[in-house]
C-alpha positions in Angstrom: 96.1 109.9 151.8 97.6 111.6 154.8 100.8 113.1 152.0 98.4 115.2 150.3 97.0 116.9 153.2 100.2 116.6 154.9 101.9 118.8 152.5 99.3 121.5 152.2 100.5 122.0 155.6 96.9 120.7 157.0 96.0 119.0 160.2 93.6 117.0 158.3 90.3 117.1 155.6 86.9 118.3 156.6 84.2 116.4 154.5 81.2 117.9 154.1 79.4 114.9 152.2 79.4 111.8 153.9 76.5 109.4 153.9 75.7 108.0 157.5 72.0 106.3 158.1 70.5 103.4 160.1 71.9 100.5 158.4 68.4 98.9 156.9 68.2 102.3 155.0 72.0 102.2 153.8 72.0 98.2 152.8 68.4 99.8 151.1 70.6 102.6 149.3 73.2 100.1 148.4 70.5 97.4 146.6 69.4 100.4 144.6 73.2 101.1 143.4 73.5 97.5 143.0 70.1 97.1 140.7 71.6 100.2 138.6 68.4 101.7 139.8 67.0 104.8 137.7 68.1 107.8 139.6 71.6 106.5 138.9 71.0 106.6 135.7 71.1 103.1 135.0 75.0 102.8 135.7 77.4 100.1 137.1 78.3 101.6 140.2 79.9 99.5 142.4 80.7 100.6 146.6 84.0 100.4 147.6 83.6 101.1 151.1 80.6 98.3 151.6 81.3 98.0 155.5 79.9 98.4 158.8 79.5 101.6 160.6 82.1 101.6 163.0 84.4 100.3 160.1 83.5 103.3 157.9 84.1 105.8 160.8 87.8 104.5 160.9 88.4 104.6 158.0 87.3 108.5 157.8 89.6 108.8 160.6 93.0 107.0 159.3 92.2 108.7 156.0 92.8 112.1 158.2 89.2 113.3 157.9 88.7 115.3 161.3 85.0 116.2 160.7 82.3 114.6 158.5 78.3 114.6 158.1 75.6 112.1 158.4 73.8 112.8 154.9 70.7 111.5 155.3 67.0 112.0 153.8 63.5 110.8 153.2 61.7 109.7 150.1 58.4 110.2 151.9 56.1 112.1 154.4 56.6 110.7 158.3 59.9 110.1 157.8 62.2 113.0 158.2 61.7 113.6 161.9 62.4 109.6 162.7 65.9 109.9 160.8 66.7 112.9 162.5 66.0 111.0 165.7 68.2 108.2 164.5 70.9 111.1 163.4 71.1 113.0 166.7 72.5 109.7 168.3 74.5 109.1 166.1 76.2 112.2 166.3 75.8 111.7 170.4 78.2 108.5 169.8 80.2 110.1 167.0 82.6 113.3 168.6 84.1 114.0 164.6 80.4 114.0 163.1 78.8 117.3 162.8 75.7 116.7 163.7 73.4 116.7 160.7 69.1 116.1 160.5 67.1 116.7 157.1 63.4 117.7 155.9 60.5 116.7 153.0 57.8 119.3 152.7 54.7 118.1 155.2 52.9 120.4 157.7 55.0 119.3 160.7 58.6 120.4 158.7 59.0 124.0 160.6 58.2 122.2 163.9 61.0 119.2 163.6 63.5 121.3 162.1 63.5 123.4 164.6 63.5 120.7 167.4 66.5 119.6 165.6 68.5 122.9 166.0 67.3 122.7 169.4 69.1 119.3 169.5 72.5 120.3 168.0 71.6 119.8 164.5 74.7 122.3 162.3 73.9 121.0 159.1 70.7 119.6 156.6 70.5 117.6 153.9 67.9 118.2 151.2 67.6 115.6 148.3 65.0 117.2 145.4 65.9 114.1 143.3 64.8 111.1 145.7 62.4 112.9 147.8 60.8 114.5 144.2 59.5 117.6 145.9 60.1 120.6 144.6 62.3 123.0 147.3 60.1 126.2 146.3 57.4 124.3 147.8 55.3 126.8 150.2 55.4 123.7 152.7 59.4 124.8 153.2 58.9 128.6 153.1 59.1 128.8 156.9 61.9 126.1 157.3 64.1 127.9 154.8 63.5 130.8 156.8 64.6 129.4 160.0 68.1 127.8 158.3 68.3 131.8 156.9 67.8 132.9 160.3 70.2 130.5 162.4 73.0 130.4 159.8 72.4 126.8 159.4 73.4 125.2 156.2 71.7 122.7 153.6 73.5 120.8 151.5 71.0 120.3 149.1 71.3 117.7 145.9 69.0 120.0 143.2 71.0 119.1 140.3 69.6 117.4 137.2 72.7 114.8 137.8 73.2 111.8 137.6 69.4 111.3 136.5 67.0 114.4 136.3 64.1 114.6 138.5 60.8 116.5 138.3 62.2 119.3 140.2 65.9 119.1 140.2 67.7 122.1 138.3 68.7 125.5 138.8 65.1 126.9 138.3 63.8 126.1 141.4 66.8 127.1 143.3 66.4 130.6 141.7 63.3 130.6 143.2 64.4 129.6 147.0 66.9 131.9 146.9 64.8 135.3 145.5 62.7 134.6 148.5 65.9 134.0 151.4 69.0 135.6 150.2 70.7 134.5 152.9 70.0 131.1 152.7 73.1 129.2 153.6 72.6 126.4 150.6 75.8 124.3 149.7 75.0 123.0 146.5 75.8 118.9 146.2 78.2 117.9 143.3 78.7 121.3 142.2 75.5 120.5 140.6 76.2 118.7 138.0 75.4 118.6 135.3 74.2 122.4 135.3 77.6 123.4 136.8 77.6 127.1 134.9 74.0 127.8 136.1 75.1 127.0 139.5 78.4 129.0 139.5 76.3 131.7 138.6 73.7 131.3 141.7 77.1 131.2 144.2 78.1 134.4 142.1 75.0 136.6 142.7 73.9 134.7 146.3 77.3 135.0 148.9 75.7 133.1 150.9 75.6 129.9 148.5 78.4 127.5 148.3 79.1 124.3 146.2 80.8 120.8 147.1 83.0 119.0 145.4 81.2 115.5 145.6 82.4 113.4 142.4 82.6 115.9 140.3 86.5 116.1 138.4 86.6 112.3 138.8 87.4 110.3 136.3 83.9 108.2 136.6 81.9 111.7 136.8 83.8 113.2 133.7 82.7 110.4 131.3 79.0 111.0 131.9 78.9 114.7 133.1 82.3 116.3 132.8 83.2 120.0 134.4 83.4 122.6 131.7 87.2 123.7 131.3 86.2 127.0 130.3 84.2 127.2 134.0 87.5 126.9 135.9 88.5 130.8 136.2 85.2 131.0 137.6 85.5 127.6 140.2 89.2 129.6 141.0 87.1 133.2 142.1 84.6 131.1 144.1 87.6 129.1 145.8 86.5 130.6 149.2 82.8 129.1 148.6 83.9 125.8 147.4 83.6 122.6 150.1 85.0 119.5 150.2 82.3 116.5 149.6 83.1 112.5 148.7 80.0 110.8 148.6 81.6 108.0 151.2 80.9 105.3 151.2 79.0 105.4 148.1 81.7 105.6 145.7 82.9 103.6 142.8 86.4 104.7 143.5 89.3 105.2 146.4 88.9 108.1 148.2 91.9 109.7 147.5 91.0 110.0 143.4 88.7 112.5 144.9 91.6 114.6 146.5 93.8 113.6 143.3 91.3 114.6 140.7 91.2 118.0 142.7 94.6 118.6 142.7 94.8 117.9 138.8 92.3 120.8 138.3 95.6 123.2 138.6 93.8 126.1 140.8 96.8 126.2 143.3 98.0 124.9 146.7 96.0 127.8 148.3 93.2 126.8 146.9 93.2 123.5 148.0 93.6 124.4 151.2 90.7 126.2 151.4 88.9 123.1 149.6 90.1 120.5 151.9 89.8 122.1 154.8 89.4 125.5 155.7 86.5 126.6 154.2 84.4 124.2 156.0 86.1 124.8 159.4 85.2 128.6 159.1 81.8 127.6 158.3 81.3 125.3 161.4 83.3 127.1 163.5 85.9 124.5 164.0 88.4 124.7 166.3 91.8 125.0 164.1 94.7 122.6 164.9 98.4 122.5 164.6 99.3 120.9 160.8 100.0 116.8 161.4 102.9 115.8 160.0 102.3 112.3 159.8 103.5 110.8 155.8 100.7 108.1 156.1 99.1 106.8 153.3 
């Protein structure tokens, strides 16, 4: 793990797209992978990093990650503001997390996203497929507004992958994004499996950005592969494009992520920016002297 970010001359990975929740809602998460639940899409998807919290955060760090999120979200009204309450701790506890809340559309969303900010909160997480609410919804107007204002991004799953949803697709995304251009959205799994449509909405918004999170993998590319002929395009954007993983939800190592990123053939430069610099000059992180520890 530590040789490929080694030899881009790194001092380590910045992950973008890390799941973090109270534990009751994880093991909840997990029982839904583990019942091949719908908005899987039915498929055997087995979780290689099933372990505790503090085992999971060590494992980010020997794998070199120096920052990561808590990806959280509700499926519900009344929920949003207690797992933001729940996330601010955690981040309190957790130096290398940046320090991430999320929203659903109730009358209350502009008021808690803002306490939020208030509290430290650098990043949001939206799901459109779980929470089946559509993000155009007038109930967001405002709090889109405020992200637009403070520079604050969203990573927001809106993709009709791995199962669609009533409101997942480009679409509605157009619609966010006609209304607050500067919206800092980072669209989850280069959302697949509209990956052209969404290429196109980093293309016209500068502001948008897209993470990595499965996508390229061997697992992802039997189901919903990457369109070769989109590459040049994933190449132009390669200042816009973030490093996610889905940890510890995956049915994989890690480092096939990094591996099936590196197989892609953009360049070493590009990677770099992937891996790690793109997200540091988007939170502001504090750069750091390459480590040249071989590792794993």
């Amino acid at each position: 793990m530590r040789r490929f970010w080694g030899r881009l001359g790194l001092p380590g990975l910045v992950d973008v797209h890390t799941h973090f929740m109270p534990e009751r809602v994880l093991h909840k998460v997990w029982n839904y992978f583990d019942t091949h639940g719908p908005l899987i899409g039915g498929l055997e998807w087995p979780i290689t990093y099933r372990k505790e919290e503090a085992e999971r955060t060590a494992l980010l760090r020997e794998f070199g990650v120096r920052a990561f999120t808590a990806m959280l979200y509700p499926h519900k009204p009344g929920m949003a503001r207690w797992l933001n309450g729940w996330a601010a701790d955690f981040a309190r506890r957790t130096p290398d997390c940046l320090h991430t809340a999320t929203l659903y559309p109730e009358p209350d969303v502009e008021t808690y996203v803002r306490e939020a900010i208030e509290a430290g909160a650098r990043v949001f997480k939206s799901h459109v497929q779980v929470g089946a609410y559509d993000p155009a919804d007038e109930l967001l107007h405002r709090a889109w507004g405020v992200f637009a204002e403070a520079g604050i991004p969203v990573v927001i799953h809106c993709g009709s992958g791995p199962a669609p949803g009533k409101h997942t697709g480009p679409e509605p995304i157009a619609r966010v994004l006609a209304r607050h251009p500067r919206l800092r959205l980072v669209i989850a799994h280069m959302g697949m499996p509209e990956y052209e449509e969404f290429l196109g909405l980093a293309e016209r918004y500068e502001q948008v950005r897209l993470d990595t999170t499965m996508t390229f993998t061997d697992f992802t590319e039997e189901f919903m592969p990457f369109p070769r002929r989109a590459l040049p395009r994933l190449a132009g954007l390669g200042d816009r494009i973030l490093l996610g993983s889905d940890f510890p939800n995956i049915p994989y190592p890690y480092v096939h992520q990094l591996h099936a990123l590196e197989t892609l053939g953009l360049g070493q430069e590009w990677l770099r920016a992937v891996c790690h610099d793109n997200a540091a000059r988007l939170f502001g992180l504090a750069s750091e002297e390459p480590q040249t520890d071989s590792g794993r």
